[in-house]
C-alpha positions in Angstrom: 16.4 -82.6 105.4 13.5 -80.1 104.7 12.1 -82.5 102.2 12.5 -85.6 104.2 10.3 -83.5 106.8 7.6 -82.9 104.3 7.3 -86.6 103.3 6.3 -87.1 107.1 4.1 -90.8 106.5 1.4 -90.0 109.3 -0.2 -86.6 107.7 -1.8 -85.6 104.6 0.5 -83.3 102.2 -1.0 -79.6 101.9 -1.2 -78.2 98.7 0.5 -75.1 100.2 2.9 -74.7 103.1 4.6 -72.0 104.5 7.7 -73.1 104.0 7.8 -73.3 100.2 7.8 -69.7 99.7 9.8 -69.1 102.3 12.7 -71.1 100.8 11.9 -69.7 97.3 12.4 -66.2 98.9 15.7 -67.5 99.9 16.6 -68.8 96.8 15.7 -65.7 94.9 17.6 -63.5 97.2 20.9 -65.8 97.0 20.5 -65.8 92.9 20.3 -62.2 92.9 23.3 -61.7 95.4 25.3 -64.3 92.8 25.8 -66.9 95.6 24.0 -69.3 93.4 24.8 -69.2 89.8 22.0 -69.4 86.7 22.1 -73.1 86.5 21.3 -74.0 90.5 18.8 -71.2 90.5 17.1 -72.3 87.3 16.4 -76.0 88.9 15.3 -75.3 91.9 12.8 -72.4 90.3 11.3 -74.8 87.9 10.3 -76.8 91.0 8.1 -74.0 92.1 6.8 -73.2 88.5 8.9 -70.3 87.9 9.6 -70.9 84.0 11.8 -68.5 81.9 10.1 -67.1 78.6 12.2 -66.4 75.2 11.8 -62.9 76.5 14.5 -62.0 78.9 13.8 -61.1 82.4 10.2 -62.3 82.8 8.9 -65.6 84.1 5.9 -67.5 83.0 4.5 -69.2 86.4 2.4 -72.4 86.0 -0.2 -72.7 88.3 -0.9 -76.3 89.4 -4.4 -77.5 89.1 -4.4 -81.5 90.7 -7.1 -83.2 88.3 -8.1 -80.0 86.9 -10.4 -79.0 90.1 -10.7 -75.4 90.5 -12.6 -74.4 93.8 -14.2 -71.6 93.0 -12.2 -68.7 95.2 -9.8 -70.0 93.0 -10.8 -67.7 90.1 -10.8 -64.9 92.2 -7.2 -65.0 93.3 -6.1 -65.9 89.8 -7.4 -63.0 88.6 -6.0 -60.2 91.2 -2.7 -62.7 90.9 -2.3 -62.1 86.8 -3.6 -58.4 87.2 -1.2 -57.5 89.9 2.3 -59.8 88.7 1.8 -60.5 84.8 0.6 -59.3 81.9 -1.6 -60.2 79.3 -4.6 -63.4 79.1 -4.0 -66.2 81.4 -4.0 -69.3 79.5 -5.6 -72.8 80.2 -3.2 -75.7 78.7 -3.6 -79.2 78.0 -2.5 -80.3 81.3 -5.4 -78.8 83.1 -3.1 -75.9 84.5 -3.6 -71.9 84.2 -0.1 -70.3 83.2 0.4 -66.6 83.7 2.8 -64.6 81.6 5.7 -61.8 81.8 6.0 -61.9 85.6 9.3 -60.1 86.3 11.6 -62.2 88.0 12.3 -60.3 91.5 8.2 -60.4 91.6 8.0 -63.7 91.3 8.4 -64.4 95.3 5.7 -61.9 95.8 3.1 -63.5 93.7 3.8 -66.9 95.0 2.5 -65.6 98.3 -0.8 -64.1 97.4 -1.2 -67.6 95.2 -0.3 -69.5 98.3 -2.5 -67.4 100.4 -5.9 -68.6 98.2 -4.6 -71.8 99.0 -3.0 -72.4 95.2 0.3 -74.3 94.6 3.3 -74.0 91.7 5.5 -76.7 93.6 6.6 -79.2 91.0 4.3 -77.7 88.1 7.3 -78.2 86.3 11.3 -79.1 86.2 12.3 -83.0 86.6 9.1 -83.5 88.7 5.8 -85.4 88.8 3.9 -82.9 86.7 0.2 -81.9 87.6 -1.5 -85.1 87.4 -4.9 -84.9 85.5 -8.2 -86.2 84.7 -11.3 -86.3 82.8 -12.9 -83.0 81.7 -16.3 -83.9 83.3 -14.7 -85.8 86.1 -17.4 -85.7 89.2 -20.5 -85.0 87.2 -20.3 -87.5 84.3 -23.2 -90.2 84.4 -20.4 -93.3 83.2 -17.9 -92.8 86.1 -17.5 -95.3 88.7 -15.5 -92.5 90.9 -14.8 -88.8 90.6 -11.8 -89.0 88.8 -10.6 -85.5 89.3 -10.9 -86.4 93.4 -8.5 -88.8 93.0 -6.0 -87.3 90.7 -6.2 -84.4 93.8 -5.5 -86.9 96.3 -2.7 -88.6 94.5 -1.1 -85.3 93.8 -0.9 -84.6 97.5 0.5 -88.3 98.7 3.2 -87.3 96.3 3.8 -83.4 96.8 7.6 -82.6 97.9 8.7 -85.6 98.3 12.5 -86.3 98.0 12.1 -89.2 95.5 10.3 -87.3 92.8 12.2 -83.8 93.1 15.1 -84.5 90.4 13.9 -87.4 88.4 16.0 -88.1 85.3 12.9 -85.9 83.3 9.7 -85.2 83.7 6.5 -87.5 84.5 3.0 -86.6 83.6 0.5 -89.0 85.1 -3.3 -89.0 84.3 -7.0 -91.0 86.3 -9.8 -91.8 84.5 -13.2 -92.4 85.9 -14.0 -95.0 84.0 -13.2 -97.3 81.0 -14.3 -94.7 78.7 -10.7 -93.3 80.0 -11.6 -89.5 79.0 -7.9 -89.1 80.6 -6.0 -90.8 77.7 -4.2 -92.7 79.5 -1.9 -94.2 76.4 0.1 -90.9 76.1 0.9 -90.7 79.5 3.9 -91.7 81.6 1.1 -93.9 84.4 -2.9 -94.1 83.5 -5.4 -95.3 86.4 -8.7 -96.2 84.9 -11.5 -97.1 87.2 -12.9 -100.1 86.5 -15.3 -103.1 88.6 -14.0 -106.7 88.6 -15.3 -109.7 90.1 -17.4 -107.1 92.4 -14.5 -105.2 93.8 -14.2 -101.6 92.8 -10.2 -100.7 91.7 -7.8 -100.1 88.4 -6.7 -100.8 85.5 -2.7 -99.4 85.3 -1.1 -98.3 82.0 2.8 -96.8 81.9 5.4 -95.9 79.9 3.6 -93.6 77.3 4.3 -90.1 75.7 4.0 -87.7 72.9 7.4 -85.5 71.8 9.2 -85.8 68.9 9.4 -89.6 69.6 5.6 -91.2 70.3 5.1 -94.2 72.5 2.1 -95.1 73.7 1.5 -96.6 77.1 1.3 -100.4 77.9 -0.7 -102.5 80.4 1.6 -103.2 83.5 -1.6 -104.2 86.2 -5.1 -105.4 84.8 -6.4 -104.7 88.5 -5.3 -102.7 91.5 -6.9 -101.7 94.6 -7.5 -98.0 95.4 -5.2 -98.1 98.0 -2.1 -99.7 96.4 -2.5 -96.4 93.8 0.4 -94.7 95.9 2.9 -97.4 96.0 2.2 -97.9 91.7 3.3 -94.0 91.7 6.2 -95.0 93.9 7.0 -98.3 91.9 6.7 -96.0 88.2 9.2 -93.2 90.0 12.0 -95.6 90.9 11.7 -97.2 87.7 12.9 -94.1 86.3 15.4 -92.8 88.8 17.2 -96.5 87.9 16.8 -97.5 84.3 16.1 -93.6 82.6 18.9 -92.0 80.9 20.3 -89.1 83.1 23.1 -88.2 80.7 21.3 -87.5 77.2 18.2 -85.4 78.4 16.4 -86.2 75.0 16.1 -89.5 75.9 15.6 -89.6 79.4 11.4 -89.9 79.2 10.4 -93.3 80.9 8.9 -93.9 77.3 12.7 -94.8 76.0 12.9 -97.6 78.6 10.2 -99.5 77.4 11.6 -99.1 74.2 14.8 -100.2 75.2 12.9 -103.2 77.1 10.8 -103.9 75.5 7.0 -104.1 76.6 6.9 -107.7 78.4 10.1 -106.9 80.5 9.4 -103.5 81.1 6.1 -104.9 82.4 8.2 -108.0 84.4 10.2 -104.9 86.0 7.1 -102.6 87.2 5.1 -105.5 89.0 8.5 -107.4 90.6 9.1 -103.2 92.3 5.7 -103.1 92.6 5.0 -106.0 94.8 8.7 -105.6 96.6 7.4 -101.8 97.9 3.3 -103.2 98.9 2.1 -103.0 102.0 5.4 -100.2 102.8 3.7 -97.6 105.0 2.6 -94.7 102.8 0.9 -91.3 103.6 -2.3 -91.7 104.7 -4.8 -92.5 102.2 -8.5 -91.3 102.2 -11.4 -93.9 101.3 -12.8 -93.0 97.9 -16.4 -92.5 97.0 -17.4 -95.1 94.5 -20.7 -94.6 92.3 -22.8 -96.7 90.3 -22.4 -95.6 86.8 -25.3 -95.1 84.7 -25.4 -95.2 80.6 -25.0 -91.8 79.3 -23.6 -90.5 76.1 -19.8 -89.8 75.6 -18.5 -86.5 73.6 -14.9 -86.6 72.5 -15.2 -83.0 73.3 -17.4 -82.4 75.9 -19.5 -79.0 75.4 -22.9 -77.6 76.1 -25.1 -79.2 79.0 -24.1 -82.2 80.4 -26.3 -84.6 82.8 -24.7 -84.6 86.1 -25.4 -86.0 89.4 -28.5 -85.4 91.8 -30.3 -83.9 89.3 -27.4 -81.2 88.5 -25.6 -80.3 85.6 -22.3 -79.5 83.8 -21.9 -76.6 81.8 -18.8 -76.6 79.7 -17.8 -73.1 78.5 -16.2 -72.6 75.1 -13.3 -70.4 75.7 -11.3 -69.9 72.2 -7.8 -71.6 72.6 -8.4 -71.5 76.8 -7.5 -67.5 76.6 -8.9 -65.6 79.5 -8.0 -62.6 81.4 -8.2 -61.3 84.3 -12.1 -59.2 83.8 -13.2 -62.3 82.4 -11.9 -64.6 85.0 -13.2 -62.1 87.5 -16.8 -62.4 86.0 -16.4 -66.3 85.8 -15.9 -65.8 89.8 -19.2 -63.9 89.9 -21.2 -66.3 87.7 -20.6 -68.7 90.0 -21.3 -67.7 93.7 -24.6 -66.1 92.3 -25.4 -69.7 91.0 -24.5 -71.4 94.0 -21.5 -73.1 92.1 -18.2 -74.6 94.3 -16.5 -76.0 92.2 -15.5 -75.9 88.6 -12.8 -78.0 85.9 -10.7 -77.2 83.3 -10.3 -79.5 80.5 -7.4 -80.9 78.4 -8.8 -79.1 75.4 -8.9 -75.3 77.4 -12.0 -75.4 78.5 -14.0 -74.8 81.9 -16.6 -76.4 82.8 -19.1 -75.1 85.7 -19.9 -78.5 87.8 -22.9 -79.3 89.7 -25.2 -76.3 88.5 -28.8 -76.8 89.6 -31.1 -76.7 86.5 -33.0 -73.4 86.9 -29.9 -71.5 87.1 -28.4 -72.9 83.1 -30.3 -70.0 81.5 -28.9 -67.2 83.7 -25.4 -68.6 83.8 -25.5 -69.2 79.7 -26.5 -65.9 79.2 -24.1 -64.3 81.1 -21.0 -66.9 80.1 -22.3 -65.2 76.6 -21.9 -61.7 77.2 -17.9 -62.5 77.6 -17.4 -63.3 74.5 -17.6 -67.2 75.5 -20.1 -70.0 74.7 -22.4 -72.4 76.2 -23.0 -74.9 73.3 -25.6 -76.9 72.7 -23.6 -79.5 71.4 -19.5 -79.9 70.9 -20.1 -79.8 67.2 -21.2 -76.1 67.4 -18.1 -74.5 68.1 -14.6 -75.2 66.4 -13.0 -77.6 68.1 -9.0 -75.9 68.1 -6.2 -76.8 70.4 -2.9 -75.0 70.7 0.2 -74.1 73.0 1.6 -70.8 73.4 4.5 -71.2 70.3 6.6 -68.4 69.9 4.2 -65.5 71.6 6.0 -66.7 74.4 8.2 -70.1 74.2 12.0 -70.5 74.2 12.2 -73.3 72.0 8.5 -72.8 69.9 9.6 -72.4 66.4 6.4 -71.2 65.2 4.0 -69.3 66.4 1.3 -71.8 66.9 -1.0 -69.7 69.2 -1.7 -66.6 66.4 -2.2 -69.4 64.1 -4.7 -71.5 66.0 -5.9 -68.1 67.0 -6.6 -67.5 62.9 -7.8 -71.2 62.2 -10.2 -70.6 65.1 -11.9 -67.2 63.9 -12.4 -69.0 60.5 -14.0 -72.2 61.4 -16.2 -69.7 63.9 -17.1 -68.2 60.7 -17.8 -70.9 58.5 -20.4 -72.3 61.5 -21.9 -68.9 61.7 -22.7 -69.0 57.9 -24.0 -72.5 58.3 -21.4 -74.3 56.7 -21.0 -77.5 58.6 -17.1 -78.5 57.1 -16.2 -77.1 60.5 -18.1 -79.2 62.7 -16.6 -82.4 64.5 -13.0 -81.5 63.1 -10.7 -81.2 65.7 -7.5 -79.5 65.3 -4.6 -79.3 67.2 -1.6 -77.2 66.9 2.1 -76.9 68.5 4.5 -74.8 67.8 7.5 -77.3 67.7 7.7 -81.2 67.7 7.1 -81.2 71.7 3.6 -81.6 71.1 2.4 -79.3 73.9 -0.4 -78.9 71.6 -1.4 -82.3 71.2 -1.0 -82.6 68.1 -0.6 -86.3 67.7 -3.6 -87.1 68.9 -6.3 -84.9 66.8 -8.3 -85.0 63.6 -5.7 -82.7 62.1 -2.6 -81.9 63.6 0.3 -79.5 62.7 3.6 -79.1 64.0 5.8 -76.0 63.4 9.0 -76.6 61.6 11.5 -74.4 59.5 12.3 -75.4 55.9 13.4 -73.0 53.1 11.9 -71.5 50.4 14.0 -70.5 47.6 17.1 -70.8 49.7 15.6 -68.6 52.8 14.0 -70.1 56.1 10.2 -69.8 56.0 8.2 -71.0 59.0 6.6 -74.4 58.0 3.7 -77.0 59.2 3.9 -80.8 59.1 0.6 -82.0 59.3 -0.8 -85.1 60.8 -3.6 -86.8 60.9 -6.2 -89.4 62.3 -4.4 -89.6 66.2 -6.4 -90.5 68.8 -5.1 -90.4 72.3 -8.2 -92.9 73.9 -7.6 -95.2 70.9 -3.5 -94.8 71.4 -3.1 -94.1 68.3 -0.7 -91.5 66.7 -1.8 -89.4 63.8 -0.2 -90.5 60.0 2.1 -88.1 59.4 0.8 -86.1 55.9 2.6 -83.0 53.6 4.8 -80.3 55.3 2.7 -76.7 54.4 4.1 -73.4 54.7 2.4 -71.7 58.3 1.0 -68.7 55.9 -0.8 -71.3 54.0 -1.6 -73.8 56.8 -5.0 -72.2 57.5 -6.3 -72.7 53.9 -4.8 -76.6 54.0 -7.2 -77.3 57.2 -10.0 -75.4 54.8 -9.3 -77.6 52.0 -9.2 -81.0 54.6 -11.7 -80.0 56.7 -15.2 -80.8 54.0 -12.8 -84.1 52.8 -12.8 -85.7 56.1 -16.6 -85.0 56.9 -17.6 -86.9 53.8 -15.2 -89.5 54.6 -17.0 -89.8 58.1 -20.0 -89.9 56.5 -19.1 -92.7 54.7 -18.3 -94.4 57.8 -14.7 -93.9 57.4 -12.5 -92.8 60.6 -9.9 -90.2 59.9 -7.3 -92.5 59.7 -8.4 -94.8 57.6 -9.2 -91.8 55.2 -5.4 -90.6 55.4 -4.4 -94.3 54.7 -6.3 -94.9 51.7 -5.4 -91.9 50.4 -1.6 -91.5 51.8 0.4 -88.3 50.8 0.1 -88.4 46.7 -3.8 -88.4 47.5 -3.6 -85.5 50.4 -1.3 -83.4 48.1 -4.0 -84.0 45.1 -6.6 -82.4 47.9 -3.8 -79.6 48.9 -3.2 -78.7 44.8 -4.7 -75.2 45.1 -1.8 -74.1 47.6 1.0 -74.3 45.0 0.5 -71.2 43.6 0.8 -69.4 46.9 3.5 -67.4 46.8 4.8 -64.0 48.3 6.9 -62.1 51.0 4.4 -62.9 54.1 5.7 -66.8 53.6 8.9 -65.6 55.5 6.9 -63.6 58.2 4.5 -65.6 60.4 1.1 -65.3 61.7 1.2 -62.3 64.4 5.0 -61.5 64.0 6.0 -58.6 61.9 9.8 -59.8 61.7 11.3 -61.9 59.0 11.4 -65.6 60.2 14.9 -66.7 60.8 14.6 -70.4 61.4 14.6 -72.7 64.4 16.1 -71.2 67.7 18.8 -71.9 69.2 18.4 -71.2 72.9 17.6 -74.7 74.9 13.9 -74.7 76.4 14.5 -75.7 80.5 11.8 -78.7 80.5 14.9 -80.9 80.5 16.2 -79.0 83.6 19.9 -78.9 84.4 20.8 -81.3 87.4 22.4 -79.9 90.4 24.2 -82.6 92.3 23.7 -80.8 95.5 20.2 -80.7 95.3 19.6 -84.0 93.8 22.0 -86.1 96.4 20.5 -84.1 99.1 16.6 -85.7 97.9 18.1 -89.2 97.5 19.8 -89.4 100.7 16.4 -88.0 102.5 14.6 -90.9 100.3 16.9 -93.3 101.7 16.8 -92.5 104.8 12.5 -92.4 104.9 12.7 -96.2 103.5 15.2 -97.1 106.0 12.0 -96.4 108.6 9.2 -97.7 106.3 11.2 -101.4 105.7 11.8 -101.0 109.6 8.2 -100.6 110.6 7.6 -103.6 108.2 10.4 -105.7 110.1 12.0 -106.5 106.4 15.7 -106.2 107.8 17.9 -106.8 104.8 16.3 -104.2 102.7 16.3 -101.8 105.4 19.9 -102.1 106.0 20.3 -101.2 102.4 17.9 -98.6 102.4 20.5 -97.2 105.2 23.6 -98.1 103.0 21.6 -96.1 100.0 20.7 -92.9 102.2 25.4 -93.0 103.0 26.2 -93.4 99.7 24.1 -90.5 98.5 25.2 -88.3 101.4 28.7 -89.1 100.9 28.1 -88.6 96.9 26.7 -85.0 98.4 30.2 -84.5 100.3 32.7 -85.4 97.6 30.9 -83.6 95.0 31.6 -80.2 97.2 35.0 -81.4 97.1 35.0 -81.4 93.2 35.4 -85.3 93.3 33.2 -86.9 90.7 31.6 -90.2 91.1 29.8 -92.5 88.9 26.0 -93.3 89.2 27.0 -97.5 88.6 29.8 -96.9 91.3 29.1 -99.4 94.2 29.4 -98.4 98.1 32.6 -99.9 98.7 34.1 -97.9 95.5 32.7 -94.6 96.6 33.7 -95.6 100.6 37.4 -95.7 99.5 37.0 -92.7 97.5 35.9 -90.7 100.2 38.5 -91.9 103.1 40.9 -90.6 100.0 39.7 -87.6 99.5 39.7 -84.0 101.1 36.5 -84.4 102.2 37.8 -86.9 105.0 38.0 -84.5 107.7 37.5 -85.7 111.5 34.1 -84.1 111.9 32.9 -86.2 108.5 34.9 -89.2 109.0 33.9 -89.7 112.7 30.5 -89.7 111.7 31.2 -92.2 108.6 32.7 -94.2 111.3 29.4 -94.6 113.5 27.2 -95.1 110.9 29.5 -98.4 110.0 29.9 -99.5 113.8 26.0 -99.1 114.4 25.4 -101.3 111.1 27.4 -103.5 112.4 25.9 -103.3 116.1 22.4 -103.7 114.4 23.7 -106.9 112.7 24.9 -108.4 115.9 22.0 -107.6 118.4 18.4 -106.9 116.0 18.4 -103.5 117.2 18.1 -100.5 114.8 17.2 -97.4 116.4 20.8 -96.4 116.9 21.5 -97.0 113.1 19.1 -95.4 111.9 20.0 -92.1 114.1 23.6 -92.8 113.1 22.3 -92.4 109.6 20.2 -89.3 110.2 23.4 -88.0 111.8 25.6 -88.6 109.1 23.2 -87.1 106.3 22.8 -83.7 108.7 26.7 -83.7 109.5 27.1 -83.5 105.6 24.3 -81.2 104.7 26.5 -78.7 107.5 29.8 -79.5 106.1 28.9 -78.4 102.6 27.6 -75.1 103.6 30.8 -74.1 105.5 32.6 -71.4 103.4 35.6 -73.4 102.7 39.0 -72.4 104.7 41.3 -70.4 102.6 44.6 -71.8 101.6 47.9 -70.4 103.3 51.0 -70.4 100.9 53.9 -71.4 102.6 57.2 -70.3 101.0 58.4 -72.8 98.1 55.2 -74.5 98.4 54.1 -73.6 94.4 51.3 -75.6 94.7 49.5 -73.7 97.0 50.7 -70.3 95.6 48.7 -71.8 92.6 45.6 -72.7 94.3 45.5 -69.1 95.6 46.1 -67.9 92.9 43.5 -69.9 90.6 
């Protein structure tokens, strides 16, 4: 019950406790003697960020950033942490997270401790978990917002940090706050949106759920016009057991909350949310701290935010330009040092891989530009001054990326910085973002121009492709057109040909996507002519690989990660058995009898699955009751405790008092958790007996 512990309702949730990498340590050390095969090992890593790269034997570790705040000391450790474990740039992604690269996996318990020890988490940075949750870029120094968004993404993340609920969802969940109505957080392609807004006076938000990019886009709907700051935890709670009932746990690729509200449609998905919604209010949650509300003022909004920004008190945000969010340890090092010599605590990075410096007092922009500068970064004047490209990692390091998206980005980058230099403004207010598969790491849905890696053949033989899209926006929730599939060598001269196109349609007052509408694909191929006499061995090679291109992989990525029954019974027994106490303390009997009946079942489920007995998820309690007293998992140790949980249930009924079920429970779930750990009994073959000769022999 070491999770149940940690969901403890009276204290704030730590970023970092000791225990995490104390149980990693053990899990590392039981995978390496074989005790636990590649499958348990791999969930329960993922759950501390340990991720496994296309290359075998190193880890890339996500670091989890909670609203993309970085406390300064923060850079500091990052950059002894990716200088000591991994190798190569770290790399700032469009979740607001750092990943490090080619960490060797027996080091991976060693660098979690010197991360931990500058007070930085990996827990639930990725596997079936709620991801990092993230904010605006400028959250906490942008003139518009109502509250620091980035403070409360922080404090959500904690209220929900290693709790049982959210450890083996059916997939995924990627949650986002905006400050304001602006909603710099684009909340439509996320699985829950909070947007601060004001109404009738009070100070609260606006909820949006069910969204998502992938191969399958769905942007989010409305479930609450209004909800007050401190109902935010039970929304999260409300969202998560959405999922755990109605999401698909047995085809992985359709197991995103998005698919349910495709399945239900958006006015009963909605029905669903605010009927589990209201039945968990006024629950006891962790403790939740006031927010800081502002009055917002009118300033101007960048898509991109870049350059000096207005802050508060007089301050300002500087934004740095870092190409593609690559930086490495020096650099990170000096970003360290910028900052205490301007006095600066606290910094952001952005969905589109930037850092921003927040809160820098005005006669200290000059010194920090200049010295941003001499890295090889920017300090912009204006967005519109540096190219404005998004990518993921691709195939540099990715187990599933087809292409390889970062090299290309890397190339589309260097030559949209060139055409600015020259003063050639087709690069200017273009965004473009790249992935390396249909996943969309990259974004690309939601950009000016978008690509996403593919394979297709050329003359009979796989040649690494791009299928471009174009006029997404993720505020607007609006999914780019899809346009002409372009091989990758060529891709970089298609965004050359597009890029002076869409500035004169915007200057005709035309948005992106109503340019790729008028037009459609005849009239985007007519722009793309010149590329059909591109021909040529490096079609078949791709940008930064020196190796023929073979096609798609075939190896499986581990962002759907395997489910281990042991593990994932274990969580929902602890859940149960934590809302057996919170519908107690709320005197709502009947649910907190089932709560109780919930926390058995899944305990039991536990049990019989160490037994090799199978049960179904739609199976009720009586059905999986009479499978256990059938099966060899009845022994007298589990059975006698069974037995007590029933008779204090039924001693509850009678008399109103609870305490003794509810320990009865408790006992039950820690009875099992013992039971499955004992090495089982070997089997003695009697003479004639060819059943167990078999078993011993098997």
């Amino acid at each position: 019950m070491k999770d149940a512990t940690h969901a403890d309702l009276s204290a704030i949730e730590p970023l970092v406790r000791s225990s995490d990498l104390a149980e990693y340590r053990q899990a590392l050390q039981r995978h390496q003697s074989g005790e636990w095969d590649a499958e348990r090992f791999t969930a329960f890593r993922l759950r501390y960020g340990v991720y496994g790269q296309k290359q075998a034997g190193v880890q890339m570790v996500r670091i989890k950033i909670p609203g993309g705040v970085v406390p300064t000391p923060w850079l500091k450790t990052l950059a002894d942490v990716n200088r000591r474990f991994a190798k190569g740039p770290a790399h700032i992604t469009t979740r607001q997270d750092f990943q490090l690269y080619y960490v060797p996996l027996e080091r991976t318990a060693d660098m979690l401790d010197v991360l931990n020890a500058g007070g930085i988490t990996t827990r639930e940075a990725c596997g079936n978990t709620l991801r990092n949750m993230t904010s605006c870029a400028l959250a906490g120094a942008c003139g518009r917002e109502l509250v620091d968004a980035g403070k409360v993404a922080d404090q959500l993340a904690r209220t929900w940090l290693r709790h049982p609920l959210v450890q083996h969802m059916p997939r995924k969940m990627k949650f986002t706050v905006s400050g304001c109505a602006t909603d710099c957080g684009a909340s439509p392609i996320h699985d829950l949106g909070f947007i601060a807004v004001e109404q009738g006076g009070k100070k609260g938000f606006k909820v949006l759920a069910g969204g998502g990019l992938g191969g399958q886009p769905i942007m989010a709907v409305e479930v609450l016009s209004f909800v007050s700051e401190e109902d935010l935890p039970t929304v999260i709670e409300a969202t998560a057991r959405l999922h755990q009932r109605y999401s698909n746990r047995r085809d992985r690729a359709m197991a995103r909350l998005k698919f349910v509200l495709k399945r239900f449609g958006a006015e009963k998905f909605t029905t669903l949310f605010r009927e589990e919604f209201e039945r968990l209010k006024n629950l006891p949650q962790r403790p939740w701290q006031p927010l800081a509300w502002r009055k917002p003022v009118e300033a101007p909004v960048a898509r991109t935010p870049a350059g000096v920004v207005p802050g508060h008190d007089g301050k300002v945000a500087l934004v740095v330009y870092i190409p593609l969010g690559i930086v490495d340890s020096d650099q990170l090092d000096a970003l360290y040092d910028i900052a205490v010599s301007a006095g600066i605590s606290r910094l952001s990075t952005t969905r589109d891989q930037k850092l921003a410096f927040i809160d820098v007092a005005p006669d200290k922009v000059a010194e920090v530009t200049a010295r941003v500068r001499a890295l090889g970064f920017d300090i912009p004047e204006a967005a519109e001054d540096v190219p404005d490209v998004v990518s993921c990692p691709g195939t540099t390091t990715c187990r599933i990326g087809i292409t390889n998206s970062q090299s290309f980005g890397i190339q589309v980058e260097k030559e949209a910085q060139l055409s600015l230099n020259s003063g050639v403004a087709d690069a200017k207010g273009v965004s473009v973002h790249v992935s390396g598969c249909q996943n969309s790491c990259g974004l690309h849905h939601v950009a000016d121009i978008g690509l996403h890696g593919m394979g297709k053949k050329i003359d009979g033989k796989p040649a690494p492709h791009y299928q471009l899209h174009f006029g997404g926006d993720a505020y607007a929730g609006q999914v780019g057109l899809e346009g002409p599939i372009v091989p990758a060598r060529l891709a970089n001269q298609a965004v050359a040909l597009l890029r002076p196109e869409i500035r004169a349609a915007r200057a005709r007052g035309e948005t992106v996507r109503a340019w790729a509408e008028r037009l459609g694909k005849d009239g985007i191929n007519a722009i793309l002519a010149p590329l059909a006499a591109g021909e040529g061995d490096d079609l078949f090679t791709d940008w930064g690989d020196a190796d023929v291109f073979v096609g798609p992989p075939k190896a499986k990525g581990e962002c759907a990660a395997p489910q281990v029954s042991t593990t994932y019974y274990t969580d929902l027994a602890d859940d149960g058995l934590i809302n057996l106490d919170r519908f107690l303390a709320t005197g709502r009997w009947p649910e907190a009898l089932k709560a109780g009946e919930e926390a058995t079942v899944y305990a039991l489920r536990l049990l019989l699955a160490g037994h090799g007995v199978t049960t179904e998820d739609d199976q009720d309690a009586e059905g999986v009751f009479a499978l256990f007293r059938s099966s060899p998992a009845a022994t007298i140790e589990a059975v006698n405790a069974f037995e007590s949980v029933l008779a204090e249930r039924t001693s509850a009924l009678v008399t109103g008092e609870a305490d003794t079920y509810r320990e009865a429970v408790a006992y039950f779930i820690d009875t099992v958790g013992v039971l499955i750990t004992k090495p089982k009994a070997p089997v003695v073959a009697e003479v004639g007996d060819l059943a167990s000769i078999l078993a011993v022999v098997a």
